[in-house]
N, C-alpha and C positions, 0 to 999 in steps of 0.2 A: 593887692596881688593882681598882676598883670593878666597872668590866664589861670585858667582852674585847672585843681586836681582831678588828676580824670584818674578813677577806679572801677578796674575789672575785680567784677564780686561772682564768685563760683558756689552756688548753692542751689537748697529748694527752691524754685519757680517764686518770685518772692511777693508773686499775688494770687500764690495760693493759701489755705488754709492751716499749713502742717508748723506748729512752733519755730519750725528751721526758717522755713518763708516766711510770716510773721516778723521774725525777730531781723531777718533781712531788708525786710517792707520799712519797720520802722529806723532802723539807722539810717537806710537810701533817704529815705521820705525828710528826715532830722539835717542828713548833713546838705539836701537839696534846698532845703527854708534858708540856710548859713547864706546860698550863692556862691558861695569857694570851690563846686565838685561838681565834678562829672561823672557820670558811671556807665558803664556799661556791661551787664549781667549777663552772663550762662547761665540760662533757667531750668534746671534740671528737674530730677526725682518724681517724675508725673509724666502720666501716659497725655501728650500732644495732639491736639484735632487738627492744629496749623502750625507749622515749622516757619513761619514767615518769622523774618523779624522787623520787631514791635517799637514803636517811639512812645514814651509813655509821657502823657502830658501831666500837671500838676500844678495848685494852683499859686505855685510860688515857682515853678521851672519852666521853662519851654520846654517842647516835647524832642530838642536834639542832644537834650542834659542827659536824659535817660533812657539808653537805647536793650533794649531786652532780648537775647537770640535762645528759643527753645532749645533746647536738647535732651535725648535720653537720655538716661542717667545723670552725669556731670559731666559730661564733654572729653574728650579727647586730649592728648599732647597734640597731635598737628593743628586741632582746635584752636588750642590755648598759644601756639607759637602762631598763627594765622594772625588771629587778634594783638599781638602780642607787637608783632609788625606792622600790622595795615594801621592799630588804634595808637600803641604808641602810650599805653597807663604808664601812671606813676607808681602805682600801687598793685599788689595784687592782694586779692581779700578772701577767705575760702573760711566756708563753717559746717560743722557736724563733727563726728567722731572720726580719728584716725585711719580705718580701716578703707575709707571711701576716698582718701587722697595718697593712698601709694604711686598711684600711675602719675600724679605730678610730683611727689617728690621724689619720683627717678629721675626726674629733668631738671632738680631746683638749681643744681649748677648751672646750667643752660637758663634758667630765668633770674638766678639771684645776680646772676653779672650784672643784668641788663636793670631789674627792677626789685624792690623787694617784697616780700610775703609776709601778710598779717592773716595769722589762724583764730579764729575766734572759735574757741574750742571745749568739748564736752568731754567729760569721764564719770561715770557713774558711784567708784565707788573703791577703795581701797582692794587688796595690797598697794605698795606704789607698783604702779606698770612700767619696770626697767627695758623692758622690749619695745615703748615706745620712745626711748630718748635717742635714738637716731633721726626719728621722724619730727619730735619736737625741736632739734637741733637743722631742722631742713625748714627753719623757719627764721625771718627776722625780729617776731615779733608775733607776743602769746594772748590773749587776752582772754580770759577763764571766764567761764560763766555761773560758777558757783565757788563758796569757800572750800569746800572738797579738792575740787577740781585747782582751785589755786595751790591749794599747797599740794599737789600731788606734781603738777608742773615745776615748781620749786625746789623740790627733794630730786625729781625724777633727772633734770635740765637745769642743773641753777645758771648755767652758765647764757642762757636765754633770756633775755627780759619779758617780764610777764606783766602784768596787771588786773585785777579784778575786775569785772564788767559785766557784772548780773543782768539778767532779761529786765524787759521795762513793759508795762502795760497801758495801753489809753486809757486813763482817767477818765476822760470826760464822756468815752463811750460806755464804757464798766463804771458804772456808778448805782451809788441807790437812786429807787426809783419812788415816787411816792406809794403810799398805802393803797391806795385806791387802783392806781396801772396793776400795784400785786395782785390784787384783789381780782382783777378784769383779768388778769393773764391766767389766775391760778382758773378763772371761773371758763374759758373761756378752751384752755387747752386740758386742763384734767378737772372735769367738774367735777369729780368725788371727792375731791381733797383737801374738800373745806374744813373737816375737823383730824386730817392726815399730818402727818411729819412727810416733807419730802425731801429723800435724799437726792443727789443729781451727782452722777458720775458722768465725766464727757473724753473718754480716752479712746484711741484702737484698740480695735477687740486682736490684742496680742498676748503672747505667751506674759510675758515679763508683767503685763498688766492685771494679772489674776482676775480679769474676769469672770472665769467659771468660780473661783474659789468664792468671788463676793458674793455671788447668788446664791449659792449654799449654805452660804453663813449670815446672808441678811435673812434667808429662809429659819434658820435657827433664830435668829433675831425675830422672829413674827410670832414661831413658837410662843414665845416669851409675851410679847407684850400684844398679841390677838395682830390677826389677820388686816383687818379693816383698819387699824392704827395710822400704819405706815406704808408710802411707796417708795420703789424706786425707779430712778427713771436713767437710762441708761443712752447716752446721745455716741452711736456707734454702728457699725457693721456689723448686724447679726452673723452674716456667716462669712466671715474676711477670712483667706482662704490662711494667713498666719496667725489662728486664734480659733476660740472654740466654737460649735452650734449652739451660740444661749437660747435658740429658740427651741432647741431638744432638752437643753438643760432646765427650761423654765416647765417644760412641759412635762417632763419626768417627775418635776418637785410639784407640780400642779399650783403650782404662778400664774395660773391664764386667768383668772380671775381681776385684772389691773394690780396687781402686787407688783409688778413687772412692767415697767412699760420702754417701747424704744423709741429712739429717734432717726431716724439714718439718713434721714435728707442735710444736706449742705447747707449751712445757714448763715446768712452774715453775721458780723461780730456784734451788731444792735440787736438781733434776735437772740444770740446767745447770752447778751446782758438782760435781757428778760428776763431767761428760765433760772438764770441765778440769782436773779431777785423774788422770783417767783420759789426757792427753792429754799430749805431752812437749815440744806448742808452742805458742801460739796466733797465729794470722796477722791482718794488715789489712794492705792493699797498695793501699786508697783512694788515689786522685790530687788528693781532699779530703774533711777530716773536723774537722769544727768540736770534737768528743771524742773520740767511740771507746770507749767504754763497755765492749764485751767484750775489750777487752785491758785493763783495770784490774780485769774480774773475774778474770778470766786472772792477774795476776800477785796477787792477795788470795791466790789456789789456789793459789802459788808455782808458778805454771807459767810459764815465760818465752816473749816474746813476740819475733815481727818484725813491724817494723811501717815505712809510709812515713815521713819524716821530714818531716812537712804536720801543721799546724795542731794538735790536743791531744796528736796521735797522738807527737809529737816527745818532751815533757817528762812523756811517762810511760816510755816508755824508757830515760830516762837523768835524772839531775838535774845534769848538767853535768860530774861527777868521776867516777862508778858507770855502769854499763850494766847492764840489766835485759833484754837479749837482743841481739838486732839492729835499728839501724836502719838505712834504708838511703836513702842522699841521692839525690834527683830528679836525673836524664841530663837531664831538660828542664824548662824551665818555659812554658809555651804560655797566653797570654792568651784566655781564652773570655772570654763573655757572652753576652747577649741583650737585648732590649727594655728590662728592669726592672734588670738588673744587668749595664752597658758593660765592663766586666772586671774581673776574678779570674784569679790566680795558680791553675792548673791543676802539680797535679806528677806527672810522669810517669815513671816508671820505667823501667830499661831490664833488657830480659831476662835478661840477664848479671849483674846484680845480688842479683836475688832468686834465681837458681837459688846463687850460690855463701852466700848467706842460708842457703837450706836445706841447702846443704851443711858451713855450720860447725858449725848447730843438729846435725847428723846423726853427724857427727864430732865430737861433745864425748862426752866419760864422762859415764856417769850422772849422776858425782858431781857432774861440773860443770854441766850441768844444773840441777840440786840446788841448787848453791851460789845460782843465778842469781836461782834461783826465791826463795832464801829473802832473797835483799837488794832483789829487787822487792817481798814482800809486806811488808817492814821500808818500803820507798819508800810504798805505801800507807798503810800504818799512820801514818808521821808527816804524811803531805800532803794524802790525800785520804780522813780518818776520819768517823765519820757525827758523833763531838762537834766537830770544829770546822766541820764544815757547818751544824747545828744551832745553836751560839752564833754564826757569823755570821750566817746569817738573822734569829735573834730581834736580836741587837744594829743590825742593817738596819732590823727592821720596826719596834721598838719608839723609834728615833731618828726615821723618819719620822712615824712617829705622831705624838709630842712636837713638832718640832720645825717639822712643815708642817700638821698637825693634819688635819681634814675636818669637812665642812658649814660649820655654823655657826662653825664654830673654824678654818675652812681660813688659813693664813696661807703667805706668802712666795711666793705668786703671783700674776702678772697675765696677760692675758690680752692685752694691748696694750703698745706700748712707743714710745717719744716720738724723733723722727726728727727733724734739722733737715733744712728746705728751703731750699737755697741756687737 
């Protein structure tokens, strides 16, 4: 190939920490080792200290391969037509939920003439979302991030081409670690917990994430099996202003006692493969979750997880034969929405569920445990590794190239479409 694909990617900031940047980080990083691509990012979703923009070197790229421009939120249409001219992509690339890309797909005709759109895209959770097949349809191209999610695209837009393309996690960084590192981590950041069960939940203290509900019902869990058994350690924003006061809720249930513990400093992705090696479970108890990312770092660690059985969160748990911890099936399912989205499948849990959850985790032998842990990082290994995320992307990107081109070359789109009038 003469020159590279150059892709403009429209997401979280994708050297930050939030699963949207993550999963961004790693396909730039995957299709930049190939040498076939170019990128250049709209860094959105994160409050900026410098608005300069950034050349990002790497040690398979020069630093003009990858050129990064901050923005609030997700940038603009004069934004995106600015870059659209001056850069000149082949591709445009855009990820998260629907609701955060209306403002470009009131202009997809204004871009798909020129280039096309590849959505790499999240939905948490049934009925099918008929309200979103106009905007699914403001795309050339779907790629799903979970089986949920694939076949809700499918029913919703068949006339779309989609594809499957589950999240991936670094192996080599999320892995077990020896006995001994456990041993020095557990001794070193929770020294009581040498004869403790520790669970580790590492989400945003948001609504959907039941935070408060888990403290109350691991609180019922202590009931049960003594005080001093068990902690939990909770890697989050005590008081994040969309989620609750855990540290009133801990305080009300009188958790000050280290039952309760937080994290809330920012940590790189090798410290957080620590605390999950250091850790003998990891939690999500989301009422919806389009992935779930730290439970698949969680099980790389061979640490085993409990998890809702909502949206990604399901089919990393188990792969239909195996189970890779607990899941645990919704007591309800309750129809929310609002303005932008008339309903979504809410799954809700019931207290009795997750407390005997933590009671099976608590009551297994090390060994099994162990065993749990090592046929989840074996489920990793074959389903969600960074080489088949990496060949599906390129084999994505490098087909729409070919195959719908851009600019001058753009083919297999119109922009209008011929209607009888009876």
């Amino acid at each position: 190939m003469s020159e590279k694909i150059k892709i403009l990617t429209i997401s979280d900031h994708p050297l930050s920490p939030s699963g949207v940047g993550t999963q961004t980080k790693y396909m730039i990083e995957g299709m930049l080792k190939t040498g076939k691509y170019k990128f250049i990012s709209i860094a959105g979703a994160m409050q900026h200290k410098d608005y300069t923009v950034q050349k990002v070197a790497t040690p398979y790229s020069p630093p003009e391969d990858w050129v990064v421009h901050p923005v609030d939120n997700y940038g603009t249409q004069d934004l995106v037509r600015s870059l659209l001219r001056n850069e000149r992509p082949d591709i445009i690339w855009i990820m998260t939920d629907p609701r955060f890309w209306t403002w470009l797909w009131h202009i997809e005709q204004e871009i798909r003439s020129l280039v096309p759109i590849i959505y790499y895209h999240v939905w948490d959770n049934y009925p099918f979302p008929t309200f979103n097949k106009r905007y699914y349809e403001s795309n050339d191209f779907i790629a799903t991030i979970s089986k949920v999610t694939d076949d809700i695209v499918k029913n919703v837009a068949p006339t779309v081409e989609s594809m499957y393309v589950p999240h991936a996690v670094d192996t080599e960084i999320f892995k077990k670690h020896t006995q001994e590192e456990i041993d020095n981590m557990r001794a070193e950041f929770f020294p009581d917990s040498k004869d403790k069960i520790l669970f580790f939940w590492n989400n945003r203290n948001a609504r959907r994430k039941q935070s408060g509900s888990l403290i109350f019902w691991f609180k019922e869990f202590l009931d049960i099996v003594g005080r001093e058994k068990a902690t939990l350690v909770m890697h989050t924003e005590i008081k994040d202003p969309h989620g609750q006061n855990l540290e009133a809720i801990i305080e009300h249930l009188g958790l000050t006692n280290r039952e309760v513990l937080f994290s809330e400093k920012k940590v790189p992705p090798e410290m957080l493969a620590k605390i999950y090696n250091a850790a003998d479970c990891t939690i999500n108890i989301s009422d919806a979750e389009g992935f779930g990312l730290a439970t698949l770092e969680s099980l790389s660690c061979e640490t085993p997880i409990i998890t809702s059985m909502t949206g990604g969160l399901q089919e990393q748990v188990t792969d239909g034969e195996n189970e890779f911890g607990v899941g645990i099936q919704p007591a309800s399912k309750a129809i929310i929405g609002s303005q932008d989205i008339p309903w979504i499948y809410e799954d809700r849990l019931a207290q009795e569920d997750v407390i005997n959850a933590f009671l099976k985790i608590y009551n297994m032998s090390k060994e099994d445990r162990e065993n749990l842990g090592k046929k989840g990082r074996e489920h990793v290994m074959k389903n969600y590794n960074f080489e088949n995320y990496t060949n599906r992307w390129d084999k994505i990107f490098t087909r729409i190239h070919d195959e719908l081109g851009s600019w001058e070359n753009r083919k297999n789109y119109k922009s209008w479409e011929l209607k009888e009038v009876i």
